[in-house]
N, C-alpha and C positions, 0 to 999 in steps of 0.2 A: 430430193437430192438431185442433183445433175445428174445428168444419162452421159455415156459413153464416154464414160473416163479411160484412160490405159486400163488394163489389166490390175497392173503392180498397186494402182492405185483404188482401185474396187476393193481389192486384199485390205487396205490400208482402212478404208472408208468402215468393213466389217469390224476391223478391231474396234476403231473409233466407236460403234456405237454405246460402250462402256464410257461416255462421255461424263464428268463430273464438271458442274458451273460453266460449260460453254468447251471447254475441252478435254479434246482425246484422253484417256488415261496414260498412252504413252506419247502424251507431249509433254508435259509438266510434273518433274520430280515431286515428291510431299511436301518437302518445304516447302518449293515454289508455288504450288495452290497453297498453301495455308496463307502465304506472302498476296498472293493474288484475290485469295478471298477477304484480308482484310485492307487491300484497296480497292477494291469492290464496295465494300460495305462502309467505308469511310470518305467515299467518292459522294453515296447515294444522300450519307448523312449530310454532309457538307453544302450538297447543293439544295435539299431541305432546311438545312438551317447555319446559313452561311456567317451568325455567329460562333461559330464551331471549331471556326478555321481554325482557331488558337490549339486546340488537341490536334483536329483533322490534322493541320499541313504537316508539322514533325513527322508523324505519323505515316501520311503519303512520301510524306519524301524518302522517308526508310525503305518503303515499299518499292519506289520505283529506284534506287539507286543498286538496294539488292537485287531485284530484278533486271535488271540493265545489265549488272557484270555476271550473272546468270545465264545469259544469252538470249534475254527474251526485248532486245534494246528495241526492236522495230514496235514493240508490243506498246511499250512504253512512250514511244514515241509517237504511235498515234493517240495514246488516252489524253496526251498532253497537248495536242495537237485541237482536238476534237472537244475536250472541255474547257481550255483555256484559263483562262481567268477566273473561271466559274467553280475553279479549287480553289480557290482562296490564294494567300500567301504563306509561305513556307514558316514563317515566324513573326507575330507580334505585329501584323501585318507590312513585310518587308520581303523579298524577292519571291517575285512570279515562278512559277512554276517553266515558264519555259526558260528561263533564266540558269535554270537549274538543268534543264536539256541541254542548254548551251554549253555551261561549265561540262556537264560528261561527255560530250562530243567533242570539247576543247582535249580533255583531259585523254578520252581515246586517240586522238589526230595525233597527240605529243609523244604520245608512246609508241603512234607508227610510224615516229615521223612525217606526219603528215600527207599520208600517201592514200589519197583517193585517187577509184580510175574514174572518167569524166566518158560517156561515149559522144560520138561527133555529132549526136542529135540530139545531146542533151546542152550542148554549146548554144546551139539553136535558141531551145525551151528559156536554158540562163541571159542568154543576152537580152531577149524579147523582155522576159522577168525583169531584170537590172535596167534596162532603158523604162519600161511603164513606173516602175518604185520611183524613180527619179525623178520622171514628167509629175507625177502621183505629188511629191514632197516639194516640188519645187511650186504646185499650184495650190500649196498647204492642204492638200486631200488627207495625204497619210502624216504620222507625225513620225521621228525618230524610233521609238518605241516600235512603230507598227512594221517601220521598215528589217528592223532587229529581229523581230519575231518571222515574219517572214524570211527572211536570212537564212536565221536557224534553223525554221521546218525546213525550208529548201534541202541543206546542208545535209541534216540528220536524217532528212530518209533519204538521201544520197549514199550516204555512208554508213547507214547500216539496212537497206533494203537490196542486200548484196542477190541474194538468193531468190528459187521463187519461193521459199518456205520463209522466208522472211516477209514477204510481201503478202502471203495467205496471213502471216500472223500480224501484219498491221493490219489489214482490212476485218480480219475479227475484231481487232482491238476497237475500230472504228464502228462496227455493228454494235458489242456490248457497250461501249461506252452511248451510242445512241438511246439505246434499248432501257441506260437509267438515265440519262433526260428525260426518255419517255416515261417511265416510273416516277420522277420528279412533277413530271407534268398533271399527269392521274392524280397524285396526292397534294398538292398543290392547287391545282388549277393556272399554271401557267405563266408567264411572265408576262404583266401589263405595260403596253407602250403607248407611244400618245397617238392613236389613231381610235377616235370613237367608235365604235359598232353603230353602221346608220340604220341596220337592218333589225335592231332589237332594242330596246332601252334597258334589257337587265345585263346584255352582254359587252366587256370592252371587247376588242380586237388583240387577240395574242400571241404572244410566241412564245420560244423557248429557249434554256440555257442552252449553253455551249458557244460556238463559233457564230461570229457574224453579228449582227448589232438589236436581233430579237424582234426584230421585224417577221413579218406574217412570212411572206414570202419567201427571205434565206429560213426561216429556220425549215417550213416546209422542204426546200432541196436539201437541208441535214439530216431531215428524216427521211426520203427517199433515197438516199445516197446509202445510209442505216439499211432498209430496208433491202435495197438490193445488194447489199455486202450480207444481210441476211440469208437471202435466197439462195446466194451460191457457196456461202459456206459448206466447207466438205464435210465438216464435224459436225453439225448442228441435225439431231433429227428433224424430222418431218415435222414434228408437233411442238418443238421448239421453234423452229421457221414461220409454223400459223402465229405461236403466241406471242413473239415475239412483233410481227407483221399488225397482226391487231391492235397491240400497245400503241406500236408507233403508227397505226392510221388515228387510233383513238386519240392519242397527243394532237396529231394534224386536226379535231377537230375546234381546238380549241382558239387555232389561227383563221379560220374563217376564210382561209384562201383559195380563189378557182385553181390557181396556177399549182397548188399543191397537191388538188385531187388527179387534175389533168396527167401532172406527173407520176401521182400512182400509178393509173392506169397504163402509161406509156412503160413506166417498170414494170408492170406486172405481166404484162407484151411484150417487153422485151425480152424478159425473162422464159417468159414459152420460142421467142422468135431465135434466139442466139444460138438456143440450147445448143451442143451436138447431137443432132435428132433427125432421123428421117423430115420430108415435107411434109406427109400425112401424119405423121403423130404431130407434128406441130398446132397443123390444120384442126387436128380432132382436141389437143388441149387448150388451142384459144376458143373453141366453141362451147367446152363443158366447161371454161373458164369464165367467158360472158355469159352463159347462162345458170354460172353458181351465181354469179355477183348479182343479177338479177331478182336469184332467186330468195337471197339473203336483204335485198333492201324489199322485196316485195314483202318477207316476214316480217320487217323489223316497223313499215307504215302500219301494217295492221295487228302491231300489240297494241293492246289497252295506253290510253295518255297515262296511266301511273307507272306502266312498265318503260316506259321511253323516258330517252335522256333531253334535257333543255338544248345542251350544248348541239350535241347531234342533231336536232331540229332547226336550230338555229344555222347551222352548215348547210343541211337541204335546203331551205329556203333562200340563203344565199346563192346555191345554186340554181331551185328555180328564177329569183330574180335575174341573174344572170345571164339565162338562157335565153328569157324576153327579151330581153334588153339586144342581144344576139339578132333573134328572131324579127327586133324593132328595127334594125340595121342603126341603132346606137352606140356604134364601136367604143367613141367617146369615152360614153357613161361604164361601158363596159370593161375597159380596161381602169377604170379610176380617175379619167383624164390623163393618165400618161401618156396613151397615145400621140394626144396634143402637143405634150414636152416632147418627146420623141421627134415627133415630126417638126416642132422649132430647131431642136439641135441639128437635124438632118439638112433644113434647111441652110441652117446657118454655113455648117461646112460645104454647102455644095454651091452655096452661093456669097460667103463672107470669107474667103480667101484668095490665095492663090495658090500656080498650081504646085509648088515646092510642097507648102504646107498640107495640100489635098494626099502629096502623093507620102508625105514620111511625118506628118503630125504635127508633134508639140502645139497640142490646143489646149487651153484650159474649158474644160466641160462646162465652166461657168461665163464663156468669155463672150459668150451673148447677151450678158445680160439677167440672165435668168439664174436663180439661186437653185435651182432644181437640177437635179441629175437626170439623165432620159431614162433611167429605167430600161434600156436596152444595151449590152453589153458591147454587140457588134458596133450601135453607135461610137460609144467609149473607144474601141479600138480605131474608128475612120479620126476621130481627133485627138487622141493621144499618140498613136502609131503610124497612123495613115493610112491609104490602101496599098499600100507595099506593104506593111508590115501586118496589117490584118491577112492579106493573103497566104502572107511568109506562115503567120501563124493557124488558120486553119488550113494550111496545106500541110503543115506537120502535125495538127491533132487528126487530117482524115489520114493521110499514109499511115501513121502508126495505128489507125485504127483497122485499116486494113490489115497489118503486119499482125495484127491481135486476133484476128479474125483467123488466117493463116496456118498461125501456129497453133499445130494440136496440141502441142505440152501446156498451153499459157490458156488459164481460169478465162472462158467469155466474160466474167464480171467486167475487166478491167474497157471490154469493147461499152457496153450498156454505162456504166458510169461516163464514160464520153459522148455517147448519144444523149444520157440525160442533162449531162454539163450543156453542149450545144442545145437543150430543148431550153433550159433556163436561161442562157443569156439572150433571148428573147425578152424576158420581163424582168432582167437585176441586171443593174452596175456590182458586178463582183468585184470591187477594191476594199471590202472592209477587213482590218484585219486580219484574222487567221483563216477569216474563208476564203481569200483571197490567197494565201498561200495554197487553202485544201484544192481550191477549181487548177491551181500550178500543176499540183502534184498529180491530180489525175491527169490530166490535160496534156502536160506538155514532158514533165519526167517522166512517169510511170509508163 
């Protein structure tokens, strides 16, 4: 658990440990966990057997609308958020699930008439958002559909992540809902995409459901993102936090990605680094921290090859190739060849423009030439936004993350999810979809 919470809040955390399915006993009346346990377990079935949808959706949609006028709407809104698509449709296969967040957020706004408050930094976050969707649609990147979804997530955690107890209960929302991807994954083995495994011939290269397009790479930052809404949940014991943490590195091995272990590690860092904690206990738990992780892969080389996993093996050897390859000073090979794309796109805008365009965007990511995306995010914003507006915008993800840093009443997750966002857009074009709303939502609202 986090150290050196308030007071009021240690009192709170003691109750808590009476925890049923992920929450406190006195956050969720009976009904509402009986509600929550059977979207829970209709979630898990759905994304196992996505024939299902037919029973499933009715079903969740009871779930989440009872829930929603319950007051549990932030809850709601990240499961829907975070799984996407990968509930199925609500009927006969006909309106999406966020379609359906849409209509209650429509339905709450009419009854407030309409009355959201906006803060003046959140103007910021929106305009940057609204101008990229547009560049986005107008160079056929995102479609209709993707710009709508995003809208809505915008919208809806706008307007119902009022409180900070609303925002502890999306960020849970956004750990369990990870945690049965990762169960989906384990039982499954994963979702295949079209990227061969060069490193094995029994293994494809995988991802996983939820947000983003099932690429090795996003889903790996789904499960880190998971992972560290794990570790600082208040409710969550200790051994809930390991099992959970385990799942979802276990999922991560089924992606084969450097970028996704690297990002463990930098979570699981960051997570001793943020803490509110003296400098020496810091110091003394990243060092019994690197020396468990040590001490656990040094166990798990020398079990017997019948006690070891294919997958898992298949992941260290990715990594020792890797490493060489590092060691070779074969950047190149090491990044996948991205690099190279990367360093064309970089080219292009510092040398295939002028300076209007250098300084405020509107490039097409493709306008080189090249059908590849750079795989570097920061790129994406020097020609979609510019360097005015890349600046505009990491000048408002570090101030606030300073502000987050600041305030002792405000969860350090929300700083660590920003650190990890900024570690990832180094190796993802984040415009797909609903992750591309989630990288908004921490990033620039939250």
């Amino acid at each position: 658990m986090t150290e050196n919470i308030l007071e009021g809040q240690k009192c709170l955390c003691k109750q808590d440990h009476k925890a049923i399915l992920f929450f406190a006993e006195n956050q969720v009346d009976r009904t509402s966990r009986y509600a929550i346990i059977i979207l829970l377990v209709s979630t898990l079935i759905v994304f196992v057997n996505p024939s299902l949808q037919v029973i499933t959706g009715p079903v969740l949609a009871a779930c989440f609308i009872y829930l929603y006028f319950k007051g549990y709407q932030s809850f709601v809104t990240s499961v829907i958020i975070v799984a996407n698509d990968s509930l199925g449709c609500i009927f006969m296969g006909h309106i999406s699930f966020p379609y359906l967040l849409l209509g209650l957020i429509l339905f709450s706004l009419l009854k407030e008439q309409f009355k959201i408050k906006i803060r003046r930094s959140q103007l910021i976050g929106g305009f940057i958002m609204l101008l990229t969707l547009v560049q986005l649609f107008s160079f056929h990147i995102i479609s209709v559909k993707g710009i709508l979804y995003t809208v809505t997530f915008i919208i809806a955690s706008r307007y119902n992540l009022k409180k900070d107890e609303d925002v502890e209960l999306f960020f849970k929302g956004v750990a369990i809902t990870v945690c049965l991807i990762s169960l989906h994954t384990c039982i499954t083995g994963g979702v295949e995409f079209y990227e061969l495994n060069e490193y094995s011939t029994e293994f494809l290269r995988k991802g996983i459901l939820g947000v983003g397009i099932g690429d090795s790479n996003y889903s790996t930052l789904l499960l880190n993102i998971g992972i560290a809404c794990t570790l600082f949940d208040r409710n969550f014991k200790w051994y809930m936090k390991v099992g959970i943490t385990l799942l979802n590195l276990f999922a991560m091995t089924v992606t084969l990605s450097t970028s996704g272990i690297i990002g463990f590690l930098l979570t699981l860092m960051g997570f001793v680094i943020v803490k509110r904690s003296s400098i020496p206990s810091k110091v003394w738990k990243s060092i019994l921290l690197l020396l468990g992780m040590v001490l656990l892969f040094d166990l798990y080389i020398n079990l017997p090859s019948t006690m070891q996993n294919e997958t898992i093996n298949a992941y260290i050897d990715r990594m020792q190739d890797k490493l060489f390859l590092v060691q070779s000073g074969d950047i190149s090979s090491f990044t996948t060849n991205r690099s190279s794309i990367a360093d064309q796109k970089m080219d292009y805008f510092m040398n295939g423009q002028g300076v209007l365009k250098q300084l405020f965007g509107f490039n097409s990511l493709f306008a080189d030439g090249s059908n590849a995306v750079p795989h570097n995010t920061y790129i994406d914003l020097l020609l979609q936004i510019g360097l005015v507006g890349m600046i505009l915008t990491l000048g408002h993800i570090v101030t606030s993350g300073i502000r987050a840093w600041k305030d002792k009443n405000r969860n350090r997750r929300d700083l660590l999810l920003k650190l990890l966002m900024l570690y990832y857009f180094f190796n993802l074009s984040l415009y797909y979809g609903s992750l591309f709303s989630l990288a908004y939502l921490v990033l620039i609202i939250l």
